[in-house]
N, C-alpha and C positions, 0 to 999 in steps of 0.2 A: 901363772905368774901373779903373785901378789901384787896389792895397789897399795900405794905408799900415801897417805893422809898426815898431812901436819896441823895439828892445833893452832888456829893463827893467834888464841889468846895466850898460850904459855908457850909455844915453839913446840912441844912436846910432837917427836912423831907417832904414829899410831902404823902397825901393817894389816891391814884387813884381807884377809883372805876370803877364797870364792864362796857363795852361796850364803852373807851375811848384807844385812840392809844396817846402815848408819844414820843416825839422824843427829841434829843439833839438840840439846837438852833444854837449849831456850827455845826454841822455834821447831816446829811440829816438820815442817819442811824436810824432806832425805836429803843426805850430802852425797852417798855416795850409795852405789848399787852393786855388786860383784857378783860373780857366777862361782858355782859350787863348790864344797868339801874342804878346804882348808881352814884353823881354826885362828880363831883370831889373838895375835899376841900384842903386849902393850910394851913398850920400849920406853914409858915415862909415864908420869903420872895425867890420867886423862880424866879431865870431869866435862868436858864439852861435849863428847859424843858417847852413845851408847848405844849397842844392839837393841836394833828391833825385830827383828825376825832371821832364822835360820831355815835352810832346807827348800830356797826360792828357785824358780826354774825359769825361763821365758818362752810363752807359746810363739814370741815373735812381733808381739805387739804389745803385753804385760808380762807384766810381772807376778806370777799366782805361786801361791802354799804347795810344795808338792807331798801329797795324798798317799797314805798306806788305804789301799783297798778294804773298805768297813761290810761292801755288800759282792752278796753273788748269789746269780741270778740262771737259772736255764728252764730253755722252753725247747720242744722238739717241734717240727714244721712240717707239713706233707699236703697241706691246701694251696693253690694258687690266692695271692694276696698275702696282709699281713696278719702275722700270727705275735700275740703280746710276748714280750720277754721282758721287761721290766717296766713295772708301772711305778713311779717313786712315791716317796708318803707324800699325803696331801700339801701345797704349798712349797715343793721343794722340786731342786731340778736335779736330772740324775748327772755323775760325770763319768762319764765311760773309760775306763783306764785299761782293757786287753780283755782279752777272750778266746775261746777255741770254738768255731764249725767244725761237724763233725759230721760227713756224709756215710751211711751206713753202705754195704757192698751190694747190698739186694736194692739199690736206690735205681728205680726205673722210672724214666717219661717219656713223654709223646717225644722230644727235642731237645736241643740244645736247652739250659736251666742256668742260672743264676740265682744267688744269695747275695742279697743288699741288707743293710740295717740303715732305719729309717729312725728322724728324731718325730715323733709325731707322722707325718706324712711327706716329709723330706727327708730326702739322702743325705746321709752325713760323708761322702764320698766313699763308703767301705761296701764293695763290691765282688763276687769269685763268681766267676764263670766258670763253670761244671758240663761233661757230654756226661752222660750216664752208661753210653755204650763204653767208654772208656773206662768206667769203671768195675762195667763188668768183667772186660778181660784183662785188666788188670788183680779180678778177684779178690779184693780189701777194699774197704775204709780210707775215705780219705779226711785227715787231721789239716786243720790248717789255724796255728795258732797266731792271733795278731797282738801287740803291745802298742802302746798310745803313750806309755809313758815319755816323759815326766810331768806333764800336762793334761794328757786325755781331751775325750771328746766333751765338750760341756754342753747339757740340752737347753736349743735356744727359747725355751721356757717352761716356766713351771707348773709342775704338773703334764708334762710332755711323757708319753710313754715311747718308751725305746720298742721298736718291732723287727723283728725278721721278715723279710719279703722274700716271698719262690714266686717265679715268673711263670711257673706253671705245677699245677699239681702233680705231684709224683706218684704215680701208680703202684709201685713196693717200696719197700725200705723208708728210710726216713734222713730226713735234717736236724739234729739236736746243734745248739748254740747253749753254752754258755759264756758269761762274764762277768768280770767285777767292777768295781769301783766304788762311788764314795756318793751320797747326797747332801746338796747344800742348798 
């Protein structure tokens, strides 16, 4: 549903549609904020307010750029601990936007396993809990692909290296992770 904006200097209405930010042209200050894809039409002549940014998302508390994925990233796992997946350029923090684990079918351990991805040495809440006997007789691979859009995961600092964590090492087969995303 479009938001309806009227110029209080000339009456002029404006209809802004979703995912455009409005500002006053005299004052830096936003007037209005809308959510995505509709484009914005002018019903009068408007010089008060103009676009400032297109393609805005809300993680829930901001308002961020939403990211075509620039990088990608994969690292395979079979140690207990973490194993690096992406370390960003120096001075810059990664943003995590989706990915796929990918447990091979020869994947054996002592136990019950788990796959977390760690920003640095905290969990970013992304977690799969894996039996390996169950994947024996099940015979394949298992795919598990995760999306973050339209926000993703942002590393809460820079220079923070993203890691794959195995809770225990796996005696055949292996864990490859890939993903992508964007550095800022």
């Amino acid at each position: 549903m479009p938001v309806i904006l009227i110029d209080p200097t000339t009456g002029n209405t404006i209809v802004a549609g979703q995912g455009i930010l409005l500002r006053s042209s005299s004052t830096p200050s936003i007037v209005a904020r809308v959510a995505a894809h509709t484009p914005i039409q002018t019903l009068g002549t408007i010089n008060a307010l103009d676009v400032v940014s297109l393609g805005m998302a809300s993680d829930g508390v901001n308002w961020n750029p939403i990211n075509t994925p620039l990088f990608f990233k994969s690292a395979q796992a079979t140690a207990a601990g973490s194993t690096a997946l992406w370390t960003p350029t120096a001075g810059k923090h990664f943003q995590l936007m989706g990915g796929v684990i990918m447990l091979s079918k020869e994947a054996a351990c002592a136990g019950a396993e788990y796959v977390e991805l760690l920003d640095a040495a905290a969990s970013i809440g992304l977690r799969w809990d894996f039996s390996t006997a169950a994947l024996v007789a099940m015979g394949q691979c298992v795919v598990i692909p995760f999306d973050l859009k339209p926000c993703g995961y942002y590393s809460a600092a820079a220079n923070n290296v993203l890691n794959i964590k195995l809770n225990g090492a796996l005696t055949a087969g292996n864990c490859s992770v890939s993903c992508w995303g964007v550095e800022q």
